[in-house]
N, C-alpha and C positions, 0 to 999 in steps of 0.2 A: 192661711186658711186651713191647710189640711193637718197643720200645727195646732190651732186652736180645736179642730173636730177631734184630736188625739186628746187635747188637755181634756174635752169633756168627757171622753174616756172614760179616761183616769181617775177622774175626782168621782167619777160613778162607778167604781170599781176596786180590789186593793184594800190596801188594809187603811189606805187612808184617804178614806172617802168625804163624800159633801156632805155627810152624816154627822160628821165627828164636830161640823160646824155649825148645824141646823138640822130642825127636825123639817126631813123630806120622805116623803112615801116610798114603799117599796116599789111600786109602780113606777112613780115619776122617776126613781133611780135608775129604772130599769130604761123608761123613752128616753132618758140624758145618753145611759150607755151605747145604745143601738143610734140616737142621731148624732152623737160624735164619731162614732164608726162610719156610719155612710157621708158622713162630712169629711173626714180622713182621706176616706176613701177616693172621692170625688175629685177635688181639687189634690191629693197625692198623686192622679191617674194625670193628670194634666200639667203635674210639675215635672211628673219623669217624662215626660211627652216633651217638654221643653229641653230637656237631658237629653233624649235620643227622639227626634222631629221622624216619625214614618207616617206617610200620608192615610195608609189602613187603619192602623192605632189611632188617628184622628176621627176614625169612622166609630171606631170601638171605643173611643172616648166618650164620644156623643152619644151611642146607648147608654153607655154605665151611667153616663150624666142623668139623662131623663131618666132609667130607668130606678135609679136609687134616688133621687128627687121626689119620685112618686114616692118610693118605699120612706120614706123623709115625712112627707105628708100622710101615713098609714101610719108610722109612730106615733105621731104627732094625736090623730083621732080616732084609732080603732083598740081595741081591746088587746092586752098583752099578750095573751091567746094567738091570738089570729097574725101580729104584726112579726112574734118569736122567730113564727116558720120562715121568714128571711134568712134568718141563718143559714140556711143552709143553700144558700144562693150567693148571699155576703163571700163565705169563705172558701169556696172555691173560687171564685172570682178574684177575692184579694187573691188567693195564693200563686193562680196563674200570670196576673198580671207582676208580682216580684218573681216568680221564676222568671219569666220574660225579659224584663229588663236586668235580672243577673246576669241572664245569656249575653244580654246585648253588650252590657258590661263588660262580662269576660272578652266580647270578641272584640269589642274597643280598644284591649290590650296591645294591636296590633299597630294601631295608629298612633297612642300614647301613651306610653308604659306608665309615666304619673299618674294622669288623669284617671284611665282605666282601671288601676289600684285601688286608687278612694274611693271611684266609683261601686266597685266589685266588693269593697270591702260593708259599704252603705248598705248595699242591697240586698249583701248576703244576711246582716244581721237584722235588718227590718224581715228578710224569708225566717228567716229562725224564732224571731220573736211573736210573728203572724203565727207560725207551725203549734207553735207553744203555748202560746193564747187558746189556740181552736182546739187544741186535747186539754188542754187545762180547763177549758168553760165545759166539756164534758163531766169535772171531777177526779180525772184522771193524773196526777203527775207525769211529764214528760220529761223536759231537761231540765225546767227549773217547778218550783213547787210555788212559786208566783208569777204573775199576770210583769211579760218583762218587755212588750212593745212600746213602752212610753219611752226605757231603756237605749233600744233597740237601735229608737230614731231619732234619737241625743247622738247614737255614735251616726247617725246617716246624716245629720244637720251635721255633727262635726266636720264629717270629711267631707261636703259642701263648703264646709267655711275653708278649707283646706286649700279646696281646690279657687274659691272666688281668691282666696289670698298667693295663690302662685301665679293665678294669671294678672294679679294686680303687682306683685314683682314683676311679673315678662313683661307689662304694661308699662311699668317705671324704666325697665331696661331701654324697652321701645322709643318710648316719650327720649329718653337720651339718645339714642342713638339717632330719631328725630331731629332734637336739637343741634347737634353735631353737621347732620345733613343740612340742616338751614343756615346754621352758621359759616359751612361751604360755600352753599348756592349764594348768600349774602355778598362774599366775597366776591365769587364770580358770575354774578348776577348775569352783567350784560352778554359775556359770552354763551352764557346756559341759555342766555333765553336766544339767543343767536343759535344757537343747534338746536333745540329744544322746536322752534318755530319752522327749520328748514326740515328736520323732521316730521313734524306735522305736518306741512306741505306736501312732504313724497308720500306720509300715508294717507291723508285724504284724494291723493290722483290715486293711489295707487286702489283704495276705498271705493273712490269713482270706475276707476276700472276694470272691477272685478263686481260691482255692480251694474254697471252695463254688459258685459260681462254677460252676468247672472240672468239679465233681464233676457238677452239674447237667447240664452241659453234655454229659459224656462218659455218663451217664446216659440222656440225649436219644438221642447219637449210639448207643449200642449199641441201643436201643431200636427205633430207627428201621431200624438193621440187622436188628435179627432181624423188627421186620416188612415190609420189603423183601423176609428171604429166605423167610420162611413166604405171603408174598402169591404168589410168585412158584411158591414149590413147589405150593402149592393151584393154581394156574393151570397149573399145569405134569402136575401127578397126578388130579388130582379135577375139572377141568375140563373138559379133556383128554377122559379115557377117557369120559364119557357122551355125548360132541359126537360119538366115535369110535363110540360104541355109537347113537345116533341115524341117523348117514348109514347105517350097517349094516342095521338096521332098517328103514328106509325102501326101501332098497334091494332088499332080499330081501320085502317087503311088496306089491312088482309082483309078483313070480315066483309069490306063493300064491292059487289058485283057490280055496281050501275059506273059506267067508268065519269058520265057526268060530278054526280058526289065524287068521285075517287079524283078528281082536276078540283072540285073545291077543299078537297083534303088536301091535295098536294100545293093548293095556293096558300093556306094557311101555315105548312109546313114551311113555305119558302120564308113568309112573313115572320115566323117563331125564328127561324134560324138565321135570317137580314137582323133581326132586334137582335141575338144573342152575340154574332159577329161584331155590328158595331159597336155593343156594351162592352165587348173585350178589349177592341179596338181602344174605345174611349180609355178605360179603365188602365190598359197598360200604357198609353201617353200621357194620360194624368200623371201615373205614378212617376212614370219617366221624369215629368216636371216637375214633381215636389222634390225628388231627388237629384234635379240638375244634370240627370243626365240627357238630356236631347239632342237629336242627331239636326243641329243648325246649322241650316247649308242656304245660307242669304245670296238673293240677284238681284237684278235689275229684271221684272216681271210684268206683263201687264195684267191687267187688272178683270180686263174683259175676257179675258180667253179664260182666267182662272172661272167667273162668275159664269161662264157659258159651260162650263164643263159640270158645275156642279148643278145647272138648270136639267142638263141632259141625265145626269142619276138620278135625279129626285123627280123629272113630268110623271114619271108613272106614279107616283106617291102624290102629288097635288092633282093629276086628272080623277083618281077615284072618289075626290069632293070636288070637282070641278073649280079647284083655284087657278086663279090665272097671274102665270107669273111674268114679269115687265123688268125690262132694266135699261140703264139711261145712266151717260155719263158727263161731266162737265171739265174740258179740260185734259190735259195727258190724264190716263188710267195707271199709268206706270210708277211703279213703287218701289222701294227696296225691301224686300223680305225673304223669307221661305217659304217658295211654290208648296209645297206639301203640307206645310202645318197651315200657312192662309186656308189652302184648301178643306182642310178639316174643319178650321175657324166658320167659314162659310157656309159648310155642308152643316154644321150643327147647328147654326144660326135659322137656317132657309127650312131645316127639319121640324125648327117648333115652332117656326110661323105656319108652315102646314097644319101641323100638330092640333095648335090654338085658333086655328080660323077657319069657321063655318064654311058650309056648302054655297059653291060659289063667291066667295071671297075673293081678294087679290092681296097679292104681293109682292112689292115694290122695290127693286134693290139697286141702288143709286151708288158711282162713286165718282168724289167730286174733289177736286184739284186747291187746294186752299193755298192762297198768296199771298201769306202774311210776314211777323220777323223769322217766323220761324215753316217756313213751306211745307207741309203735308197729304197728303192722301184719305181722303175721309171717306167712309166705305156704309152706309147703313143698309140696315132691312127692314123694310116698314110692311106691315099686314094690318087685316081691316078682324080681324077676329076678335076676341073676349077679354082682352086687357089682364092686366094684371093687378090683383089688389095693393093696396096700400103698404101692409106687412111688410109681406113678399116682397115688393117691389126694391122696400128700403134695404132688405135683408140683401140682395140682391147686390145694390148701390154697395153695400162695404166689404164684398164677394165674400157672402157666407154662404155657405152649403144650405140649400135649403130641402124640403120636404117634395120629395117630386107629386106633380099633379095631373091625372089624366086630361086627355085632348077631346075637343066637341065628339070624338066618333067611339072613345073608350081607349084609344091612343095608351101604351106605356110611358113612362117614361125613368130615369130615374134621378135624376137633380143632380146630375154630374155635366151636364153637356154646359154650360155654362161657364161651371167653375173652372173646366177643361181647356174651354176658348180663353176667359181670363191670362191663366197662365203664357197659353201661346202668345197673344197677341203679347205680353210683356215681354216676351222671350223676342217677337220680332218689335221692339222697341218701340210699342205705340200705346194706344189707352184705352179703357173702353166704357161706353155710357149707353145707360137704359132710360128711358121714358114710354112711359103708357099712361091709359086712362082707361078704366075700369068700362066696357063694351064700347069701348070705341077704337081698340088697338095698341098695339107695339111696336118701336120705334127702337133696337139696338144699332147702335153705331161703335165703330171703331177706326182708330187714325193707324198709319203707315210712314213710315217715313220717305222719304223721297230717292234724299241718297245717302250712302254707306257710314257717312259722318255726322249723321243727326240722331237724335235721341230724345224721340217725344214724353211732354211731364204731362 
């Protein structure tokens, strides 16, 4: 195609023109000239494109394309006048795009000394012949005193055919040395395909095992980011505002004479600084467990002493909505775990049934002796407060981090006390399960093992 937009050229140009064979207009001599030039142009831009594939040049393709298209259709209906001034868009254009690919040519010499040659040599003489054409349609003689790109790109199609006919030898060479190889493998059919198969074997495990592998890995790595960016938002939101709310306090705790106010300041003060404590607390036993480092020191424990300890830090937090807390046990209380991490597990449990359950409320914390193949320790915490929506709840169920939400009285919180206890409770080798109903309560449970040799699924 950019062969034939050159033929039209040609015969519209030169000393041996369409003229020589029919009477044609000046005019129309003129639109043949200028639509074989942007026909050239076009599908030439798209052939060296195929030459040397750059994904920007395909961007810069696709303008030259629509944009001399157009100018295609402006030949085609507008007045000589008006369509001439192309020129001077035409040939800078062609002439940047053959320096272009001369360059690319030359530096192709590094990969193919052949190829790169014929290539350099095409490009250079279609640049020269384009150079000569544009001072020459001025009137001007430059190198040659005729119109020599029809020339130009006789020698650029030559060294194409050049180069299709070396790689059609290497092709011939190939195909043989092909043949040769098959006639091998012919021979030793059964044993090649006997290696050949035990090969494939070790790289498909080997495939599979750097795929799991992978999976692990990219597992880790997502992991590790979303607790990067939840450590950081807690630090950022919930850390933050109480440290803001403390310097505040303290502040305004000079200015008050009444020492009444001055005991609801310092009560507030105590409560900013209990929340900012435990968040630490939480915060660096999380981390602890995402990093496997925890300090796990398993006994033989009972259950009730753990559940009574943690009643007696928390009455003063459930008496100021008057919750009433109960516990009741079915069977030995006694479990295998660790006294200190159950205890957190517990404490963070029995905090947001507080948390979430109205004035006057109760909550209910039961552990019950289960006798089946596999003998466990089942420990819930049931409250009578505001439930938990649907979302949440599921989000919950496959321990995603969720969006913390405040409690009946304005309560903080920040959505780690959960995924906190999670952890632990795996680390003391048991399970954990949520059930609610949206205003009618929450129901966390988790299992213990009994003794030092079991490992609850």
């Amino acid at each position: 195609l950019a062969t034939l937009g050159m033929l039209l050229r040609s015969i519209s140009t030169g000393t041996f023109t369409v003229m020589t064979l029919t009477d044609i207009s000046w005019v129309s001599l003129i639109r043949l000239e200028y639509t074989g030039s942007f026909i050239a142009l076009i599908f030439g831009a798209w052939y060296f494109y195929r030459i040397f594939p750059d994904k920007y040049f395909r961007i810069i393709n696709t303008i030259i394309t629509v944009l001399f298209s157009i100018g295609t259709l402006l030949v085609l209906s507008t007045p000589v006048m008006f369509f001439s001034n192309s020129i001077r868009i035409f040939l800078p254009v062609m002439s940047l795009i053959l320096i272009y690919y001369s360059v690319k040519s030359i530096i192709s010499l590094k990969k193919d000394m052949t190829t790169g040659i014929l290539n350099t040599i095409g490009f250079i003489a279609l640049l020269l012949g384009a150079i000569n054409d544009a001072v020459l349609s001025g009137s001007n003689i430059f190198i040659f005193s005729s119109y020599i790109t029809p020339y130009a790109t006789i020698i650029f199609i030559f060294m194409q055919v050049i180069i299709i006919i070396n790689r059609w030898v290497n092709s011939l060479k190939q195909e043989k040395h092909l043949m040769s190889e098959l006639e091998y493998i012919n021979q030793n059919l059964e044993n090649i395909v006997i290696e050949r198969t035990s090969e494939l074997t070790n790289q498909k495990s080997e495939l599979e095992r750097q795929k799991e592998e992978i999976v692990v890995k990219n597992k880790e790595l997502e992991n590790n980011i979303r607790i990067k960016d939840r450590v950081f938002s807690i630090i950022e939101h919930d850390l933050k505002s109480p440290v803001f709310n403390l310097e505040m306090l303290i502040e305004n705790l000079k200015d008050i004479p009444d020492q009444e106010n001055r005991n609801t300041f310092i009560e507030e003060i105590s409560k900013q600084v209990n929340f900012s404590i435990n968040l630490i607390d939480n915060l660096l036993m999380w981390w602890q467990a995402q990093q496997n480092k925890l300090d796990y020191r398993p006994g033989k424990w009972n259950m009730t002493d753990i559940v009574l300890e943690s009643f007696n830090l928390l009455n003063t937090q459930a008496e100021l909505k008057n919750v009433h807390l109960s516990y009741s046990h079915r069977g030995s209380p006694k479990a295998w775990c660790d006294r200190h991490l159950v205890n957190i597990i517990l404490r963070n449990f029995i905090t947001n049934a507080i948390k979430f359950t109205n004035d006057n409320g109760k909550i209910y914390v039961s552990v019950e002796e289960i006798s089946d193949l596999n003998p466990h320790l089942k420990i819930s915490v049931r409250d009578t407060g505001v439930g938990i929506d649907y979302e949440n709840l599921e989000s919950l169920r496959v321990n995603k981090i969720t969006k913390s939400t405040t409690g009946t009285q304005g309560e903080k919180g920040t959505g780690l006390g959960l995924q906190l206890c999670y952890e632990l409770i795996k680390v003391n080798m048991g399970d954990m399960q949520i059930d609610s109903t949206r205003g009618e309560g929450t129901t966390v449970s988790f299992t213990l093992p009994i003794q030092s040799d079991q490992i609850l699924i």
